[in-house]
N, C-alpha and C positions, 0 to 999 in steps of 0.2 A: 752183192749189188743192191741197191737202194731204189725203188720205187715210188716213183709220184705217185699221189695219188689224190682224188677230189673227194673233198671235204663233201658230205652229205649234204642234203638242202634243209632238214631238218634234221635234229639230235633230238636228246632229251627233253621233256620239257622245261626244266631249267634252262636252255641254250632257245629254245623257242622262246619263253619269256623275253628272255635276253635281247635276242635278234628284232622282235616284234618292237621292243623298247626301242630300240635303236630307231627302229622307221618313224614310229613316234616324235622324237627328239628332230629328225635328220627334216622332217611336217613342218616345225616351227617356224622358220624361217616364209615359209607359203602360207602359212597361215597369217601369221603376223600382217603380211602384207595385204594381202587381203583383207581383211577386216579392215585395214587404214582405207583401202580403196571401197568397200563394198559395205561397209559399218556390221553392225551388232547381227544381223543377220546371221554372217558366216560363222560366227563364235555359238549362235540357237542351233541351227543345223547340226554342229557337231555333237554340242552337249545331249539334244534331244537324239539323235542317232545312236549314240554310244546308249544311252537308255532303252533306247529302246532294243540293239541290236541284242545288251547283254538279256533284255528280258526273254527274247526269243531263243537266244541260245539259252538260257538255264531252262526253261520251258521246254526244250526240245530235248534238252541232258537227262531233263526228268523223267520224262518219257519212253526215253533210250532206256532208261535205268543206270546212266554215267554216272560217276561221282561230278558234282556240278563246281568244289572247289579245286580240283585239278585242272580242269578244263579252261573254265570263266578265269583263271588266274594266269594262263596264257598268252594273252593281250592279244588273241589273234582276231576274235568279235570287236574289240576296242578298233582294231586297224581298219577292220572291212569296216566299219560304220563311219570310219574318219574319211579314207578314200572317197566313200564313196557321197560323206556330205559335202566334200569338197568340188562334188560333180555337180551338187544341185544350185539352183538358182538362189539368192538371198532372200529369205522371206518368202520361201514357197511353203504352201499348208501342212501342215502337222501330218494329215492322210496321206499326202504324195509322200513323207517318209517313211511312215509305217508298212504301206504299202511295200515298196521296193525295200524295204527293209526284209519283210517277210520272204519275199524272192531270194534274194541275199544271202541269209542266214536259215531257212528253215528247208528251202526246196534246195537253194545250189550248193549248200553246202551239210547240212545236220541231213537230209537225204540221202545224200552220198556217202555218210556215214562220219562224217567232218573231219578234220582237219587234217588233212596229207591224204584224203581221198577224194577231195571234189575236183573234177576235169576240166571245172569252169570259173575262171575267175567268179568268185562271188560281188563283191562289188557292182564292178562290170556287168551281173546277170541283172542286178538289181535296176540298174541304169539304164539297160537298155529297153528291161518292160518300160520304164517310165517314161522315155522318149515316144517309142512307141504308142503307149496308150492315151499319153497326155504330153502329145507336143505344145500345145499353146502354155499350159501351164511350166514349162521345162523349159522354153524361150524368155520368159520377162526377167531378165537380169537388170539389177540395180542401175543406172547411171554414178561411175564411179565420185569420189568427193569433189574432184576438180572440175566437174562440170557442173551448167545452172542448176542439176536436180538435188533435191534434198536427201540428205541422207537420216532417215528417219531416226529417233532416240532408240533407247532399249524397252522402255515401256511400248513406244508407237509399236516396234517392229515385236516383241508378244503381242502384242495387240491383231496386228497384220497376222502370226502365223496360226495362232489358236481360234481367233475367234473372225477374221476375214478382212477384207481391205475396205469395204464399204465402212466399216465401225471407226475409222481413222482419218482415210481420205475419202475423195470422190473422184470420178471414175476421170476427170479431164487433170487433180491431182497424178494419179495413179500412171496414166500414162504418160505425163511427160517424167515421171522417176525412173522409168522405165526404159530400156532399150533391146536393142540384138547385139548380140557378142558381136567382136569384130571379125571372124569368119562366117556369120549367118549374113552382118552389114554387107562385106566386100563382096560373097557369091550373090545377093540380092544386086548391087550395084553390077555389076559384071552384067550379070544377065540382064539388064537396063542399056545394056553398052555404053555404060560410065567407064571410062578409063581406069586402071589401078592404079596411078600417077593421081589422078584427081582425087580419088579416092583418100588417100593418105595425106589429102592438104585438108581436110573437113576437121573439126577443132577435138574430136574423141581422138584421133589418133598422133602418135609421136614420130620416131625417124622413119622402125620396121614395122610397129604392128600397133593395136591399141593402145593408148598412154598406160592405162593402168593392168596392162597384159603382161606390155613389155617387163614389167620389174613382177610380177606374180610369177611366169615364168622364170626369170633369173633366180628368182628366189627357191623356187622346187628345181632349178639345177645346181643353186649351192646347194641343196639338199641332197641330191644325189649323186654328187663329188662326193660328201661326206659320206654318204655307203660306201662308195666304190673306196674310200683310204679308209676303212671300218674292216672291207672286206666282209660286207656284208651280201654286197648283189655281183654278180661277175661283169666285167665292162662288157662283151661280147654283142647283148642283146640289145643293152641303150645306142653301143656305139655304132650297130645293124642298122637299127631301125632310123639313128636320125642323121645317119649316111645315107642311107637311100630315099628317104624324106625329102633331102636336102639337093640330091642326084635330081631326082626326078623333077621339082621343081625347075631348076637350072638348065636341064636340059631341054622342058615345055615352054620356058619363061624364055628360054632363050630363041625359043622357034613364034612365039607370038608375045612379048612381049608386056603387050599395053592388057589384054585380056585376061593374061594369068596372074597368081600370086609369087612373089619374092621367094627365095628361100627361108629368106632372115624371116619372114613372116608368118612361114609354117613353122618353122621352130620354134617362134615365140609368141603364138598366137593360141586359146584352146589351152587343151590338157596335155600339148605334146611336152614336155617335159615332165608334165607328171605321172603321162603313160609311160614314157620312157623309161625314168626310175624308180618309181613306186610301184605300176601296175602290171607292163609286161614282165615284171622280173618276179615275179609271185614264185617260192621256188618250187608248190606243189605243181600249178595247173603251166609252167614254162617247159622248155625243153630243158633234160639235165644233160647231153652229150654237147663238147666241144663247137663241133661242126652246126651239131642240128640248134644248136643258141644263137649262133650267127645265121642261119636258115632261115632261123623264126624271127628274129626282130628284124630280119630284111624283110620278110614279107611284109607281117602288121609294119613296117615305113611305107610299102607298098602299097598295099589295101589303104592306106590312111589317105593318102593321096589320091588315090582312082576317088575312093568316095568323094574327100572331098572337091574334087575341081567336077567331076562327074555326075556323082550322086546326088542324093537329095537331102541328104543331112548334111550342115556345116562341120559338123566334126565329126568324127570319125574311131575314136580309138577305142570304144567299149563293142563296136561289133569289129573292128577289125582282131583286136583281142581274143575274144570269144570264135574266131571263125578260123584263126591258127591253135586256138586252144584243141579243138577236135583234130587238128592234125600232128598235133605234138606225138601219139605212141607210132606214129607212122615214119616222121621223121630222125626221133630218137632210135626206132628199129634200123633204118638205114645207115643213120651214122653212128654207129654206136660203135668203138675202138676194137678192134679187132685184139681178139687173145693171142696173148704170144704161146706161138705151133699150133695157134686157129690156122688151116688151109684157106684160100682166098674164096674157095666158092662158099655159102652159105649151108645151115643146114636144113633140110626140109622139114 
């Protein structure tokens, strides 16, 4: 007789290379778009991240006493610095990424001893010091191309992340380039008692959610189709989380209407798509059993929701990540496939 059986989350480090490449590749498409909507910006963030993330990991390998070309040649530093540039604002200071860089890569993850031992999305840890510490600074997103605001050169925008905004523009420049995502926009509006109807006819947004959300979004879910036919991340977790996302919306929108948000709008609005298949699906810090996959990305749809229509942060998916990540050996222990002539009670 033949048994299934599931494929590890990580193999060798040739097969990690590999896999890492994959997410890499599977990025483009969100990036691409990005950078059309948000300019030169998002394209510094990554490159400056990647720099910096590998410095801190060979730094730490060193340290360790690791072999630092085993390691660094893994793409997995490369990944967590992409992720998590892709969370930050265009054209935020050089410090805000070194900073959460160091979170990131030195405390959540070379700490823990690195890679297939940290319990905490790195990324994500790095994100959420930086909301936390510096929310004003972690709010001013670009005005994407198609509206009145400028989208700065590549020179302007070095200019903006090294050396400050003053040295480029002035401060009645600076903020009308300036905006709030369109879930910081809508929960501000809401709590104004603006109508969510009204809200979606103001010239930033398209049919479901921001003009230039809606296709950024699209674009990190053709990306993460592409895993899912890669067989790279399992469907279970994405298809968890933006089921019940999409549930719970439907269900509160349908009981108050004019006050909540859409479904279409949580879906493609924010990082949910690219928490869905880049972030939750980490295969260290995720659940690895059947059951507890679906468990977990039902939750983080969950947590993502309360915060956002509740909370006080517009988006939601680096601490609802991070706050299923501590429950993951909990629910992995529970549903974990029973052994065949395992008896049903457990062992103490």
């Amino acid at each position: 007789m033949q048994f299934k059986t599931d494929k590890s989350p990580l193999g060798g480090m040739s097969n990690v290379a590999s896999v890492m490449r994959q997410v890499l590749y599977a990025l483009v498409p969100g990036i691409a778009v990005m950078t059309y909507f948000y300019g030169w910006g998002v394209l510094i963030n990554i490159v400056f991240s990647i720099m910096i993330a590998l410095s801190f990991e060979a730094a730490s390998l060193w340290l360790r006493k690791r072999p630092l070309k085993v390691f660094l040649s893994d793409y997995s530093a490369i990944v967590t610095a992409t992720l998590f540039a892709l969370t930050l604002p265009p054209l935020v200071s050089w410090w805000i990424i070194v900073i959460g860089l160091f979170f990131a890569i030195v405390i959540a993850k070379q700490l823990y001893g690195g890679l297939g031992y940290n319990p905490f999305n790195p990324a994500m840890v790095g994100f959420a010091v930086l909301i936390v510490s510096f929310p004003l600074e972690m709010g001013q997103w670009m005005r994407p191309q198609f509206s009145d605001g400028h989208l700065p050169s590549l020179l302007e925008s070095l200019t903006v992340v090294f050396n400050g905004v003053t040295d480029v523009f002035n401060t009645q420049q600076w903020d009308a380039m300036t905006m709030a995502t369109p879930l910081d926009d809508v929960k501000t509006e809401l709590r104004r008692g603006v109508y969510f109807s009204e809200v979606l006819q103001t010239r930033d947004y398209g049919f479901i959610s921001g003009k230039a959300w809606e296709w950024v979004s699209s674009a990190f879910l053709l990306g993460g189709l592409w895993l899912l036919f890669k067989g790279i991340i399992n469907w279970r977790i994405p298809t968890a989380l933006l089921f019940v996302l999409a549930t719970m919306a439907f269900v509160v929108g349908w009981i108050e209407p004019d006050v909540h948000q859409s479904p279409l709008f949580h879906l493609f609005s924010g990082a949910t798509m690219l928490g869905a298949f880049f972030i939750a699906t980490d295969p260290v810090s995720a659940c690895t059993t059947p059951r507890g996959q679906l468990i977990y990305g039902a939750s983080i749809g969950l947590i993502i929701y309360i915060i956002r229509t509740w909370g006080n942060y517009p988006d939601a998916i680096a601490f609802s990540v991070l706050i299923m990540n501590m429950s993951v050996p909990m629910i992995d222990y529970f549903t974990r496939p029973r052994v065949f002539g395992e008896t049903s009670g457990r062992k103490q």
